[in-house]
C-alpha positions as CSV (number, residue, x, y, z in Angstrom):
1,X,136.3,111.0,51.4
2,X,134.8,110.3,54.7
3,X,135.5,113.9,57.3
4,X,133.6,112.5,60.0
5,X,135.2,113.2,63.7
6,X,133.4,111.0,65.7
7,X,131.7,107.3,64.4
8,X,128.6,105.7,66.1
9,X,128.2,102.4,65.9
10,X,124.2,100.4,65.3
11,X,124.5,96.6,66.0
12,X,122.1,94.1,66.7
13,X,119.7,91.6,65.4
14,X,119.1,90.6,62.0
15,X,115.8,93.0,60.8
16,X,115.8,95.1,64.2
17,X,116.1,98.2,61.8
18,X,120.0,99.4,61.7
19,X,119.6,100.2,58.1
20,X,116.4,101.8,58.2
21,X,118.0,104.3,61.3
22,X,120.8,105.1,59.8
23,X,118.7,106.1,56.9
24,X,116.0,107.9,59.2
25,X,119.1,110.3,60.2
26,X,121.8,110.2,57.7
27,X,122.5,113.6,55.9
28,X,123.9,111.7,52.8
29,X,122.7,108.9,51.1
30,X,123.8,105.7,52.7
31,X,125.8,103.5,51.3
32,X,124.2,100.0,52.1
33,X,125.9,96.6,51.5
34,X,122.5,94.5,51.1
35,X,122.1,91.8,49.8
36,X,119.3,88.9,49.6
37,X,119.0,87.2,52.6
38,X,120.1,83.5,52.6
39,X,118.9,82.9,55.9
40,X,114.9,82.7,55.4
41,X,115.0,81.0,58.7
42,X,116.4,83.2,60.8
43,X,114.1,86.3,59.7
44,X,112.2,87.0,56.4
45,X,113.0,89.7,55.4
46,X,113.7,90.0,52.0
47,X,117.3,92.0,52.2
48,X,120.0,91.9,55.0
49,X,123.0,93.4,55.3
50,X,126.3,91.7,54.9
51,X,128.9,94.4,54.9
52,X,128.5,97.4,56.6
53,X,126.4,100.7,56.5
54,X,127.4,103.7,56.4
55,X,126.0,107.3,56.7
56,X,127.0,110.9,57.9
57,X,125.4,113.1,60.2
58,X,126.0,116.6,60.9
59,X,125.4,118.2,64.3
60,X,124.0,122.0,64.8
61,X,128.2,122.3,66.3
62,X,129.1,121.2,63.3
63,X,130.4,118.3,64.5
64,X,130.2,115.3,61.8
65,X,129.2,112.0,63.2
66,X,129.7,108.6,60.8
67,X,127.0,105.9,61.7
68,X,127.8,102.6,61.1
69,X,125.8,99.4,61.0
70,X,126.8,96.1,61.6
71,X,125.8,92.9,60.1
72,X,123.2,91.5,62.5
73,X,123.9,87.4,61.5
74,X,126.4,86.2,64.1
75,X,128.5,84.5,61.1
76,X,129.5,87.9,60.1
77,X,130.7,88.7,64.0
78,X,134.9,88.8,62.6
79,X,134.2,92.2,61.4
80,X,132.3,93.8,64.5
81,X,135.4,94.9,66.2
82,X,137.0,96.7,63.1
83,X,133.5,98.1,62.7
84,X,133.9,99.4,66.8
85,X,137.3,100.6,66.7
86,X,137.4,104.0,67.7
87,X,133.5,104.4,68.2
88,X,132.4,106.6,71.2
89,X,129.1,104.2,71.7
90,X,126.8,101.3,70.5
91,X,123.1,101.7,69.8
92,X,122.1,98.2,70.3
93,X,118.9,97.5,68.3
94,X,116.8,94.5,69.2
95,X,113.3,93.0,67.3
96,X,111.1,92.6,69.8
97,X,108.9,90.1,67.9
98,X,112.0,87.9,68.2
99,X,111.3,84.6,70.1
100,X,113.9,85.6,72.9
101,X,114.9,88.6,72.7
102,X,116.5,88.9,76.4
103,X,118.6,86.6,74.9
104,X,119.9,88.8,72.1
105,X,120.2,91.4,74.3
106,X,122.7,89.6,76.4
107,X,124.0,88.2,73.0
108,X,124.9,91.3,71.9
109,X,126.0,93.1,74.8
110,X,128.7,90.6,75.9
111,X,130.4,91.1,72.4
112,X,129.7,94.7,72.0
113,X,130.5,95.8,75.6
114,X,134.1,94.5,75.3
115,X,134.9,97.0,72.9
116,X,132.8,100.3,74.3
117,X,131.0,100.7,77.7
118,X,128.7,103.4,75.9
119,X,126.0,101.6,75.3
120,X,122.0,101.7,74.8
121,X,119.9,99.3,74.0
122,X,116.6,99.9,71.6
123,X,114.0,98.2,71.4
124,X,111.8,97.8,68.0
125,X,109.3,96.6,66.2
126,X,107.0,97.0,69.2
127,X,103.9,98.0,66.8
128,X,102.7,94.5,67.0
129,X,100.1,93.7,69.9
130,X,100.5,90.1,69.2
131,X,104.1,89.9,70.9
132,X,104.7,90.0,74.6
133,X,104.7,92.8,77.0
134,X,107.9,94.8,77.5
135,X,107.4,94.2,81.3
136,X,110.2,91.2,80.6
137,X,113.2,94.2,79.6
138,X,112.3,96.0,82.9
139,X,112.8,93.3,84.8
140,X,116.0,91.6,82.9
141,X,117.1,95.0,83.8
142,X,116.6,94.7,87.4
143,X,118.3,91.7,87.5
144,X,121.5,93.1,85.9
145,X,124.6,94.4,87.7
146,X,125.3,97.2,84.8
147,X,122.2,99.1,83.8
148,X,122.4,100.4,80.3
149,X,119.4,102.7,79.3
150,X,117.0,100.7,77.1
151,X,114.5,102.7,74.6
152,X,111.5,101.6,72.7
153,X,111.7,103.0,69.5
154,X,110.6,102.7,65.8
155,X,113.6,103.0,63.6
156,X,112.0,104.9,61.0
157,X,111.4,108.0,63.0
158,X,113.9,110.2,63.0
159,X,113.0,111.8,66.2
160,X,113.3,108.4,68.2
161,X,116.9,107.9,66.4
162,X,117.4,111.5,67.4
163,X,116.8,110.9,70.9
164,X,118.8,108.1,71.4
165,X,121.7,109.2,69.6
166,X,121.7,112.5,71.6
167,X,121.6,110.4,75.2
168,X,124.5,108.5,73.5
169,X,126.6,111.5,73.2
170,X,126.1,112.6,76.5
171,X,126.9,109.4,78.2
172,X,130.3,109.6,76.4
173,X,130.4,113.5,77.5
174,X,129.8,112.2,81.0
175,X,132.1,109.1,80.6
176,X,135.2,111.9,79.7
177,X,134.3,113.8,82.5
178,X,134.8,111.6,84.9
């Protein structure tokens, strides 16, 4: 039976690394719906997932949180808003080795922003020197009348998920303050 008390939501691109965070952080083991990517094209990856992810994690509080990850393949976009229902925030991840990635980014937060205005955006994959600078997010950022935090992380280290989930919280904290 699932307990948690407040859900999280990761979305964003096909192999930006929403399964592989959940799984950095997740106190149980997650319950992936993988299954062989189809779509060579789009990324090649071996696996993708085309249900949704699910792990738990438990605060110091003691307050539960369930993560969810979305499919990242726009075709699978009818069940992102039963997937956001109720969330408290996004974590929008996005593969930087993508050919546009501004573009996903604005992709993915006009659909995701119309459900939550809790969002941050993560940046991945940025191990790879052969890829542009990330002077192109700071200044897509300037550009923008709504400044969401952007983070660059790797999604396999726990402490960056960490990090991003705890600014997360507190935007929401702040958010029912106001």
């Amino acid at each position: 039976m699932i307990l948690q008390q407040y859900k999280i939501v990761f979305a964003g691109t096909m192999g930006a690394g929403k399964t592989t965070a959940i799984q950095s952080i997740s106190d149980i083991p997650v319950l992936c719906t993988e299954a062989l990517n189809t779509d060579q094209h789009a990324h090649q990856k071996m696996l993708t997932t085309v249900g949704i992810d699910y792990g738990e994690l438990t605060l110091e509080d003691g307050i539960k949180l369930g993560l969810y990850g979305t499919p990242g393949q726009e075709r699978f976009n009818f069940i992102w808003n039963t997937i956001c229902n109720g969330a408290i925030g996004t974590i929008i991840l996005i593969d930087h080795t993508h050919n546009n990635p501004i573009q996903q980014i604005n992709e993915y937060l006009n659909f995701f922003s119309k459900n939550n205005e809790n969002l941050i955006i993560a940046i991945t994959h940025l191990d790879s020197t052969q890829y542009q600078s990330t002077k192109l997010y700071k200044e897509w950022q300037e550009q923008q009348q709504t400044h969401h935090p952007i983070f660059y992380i790797d999604a396999r280290k726990k402490s960056d998920i960490l990090f991003i989930l705890e600014t997360l919280i507190a935007k929401a904290e702040v958010q029912l303050s106001i």
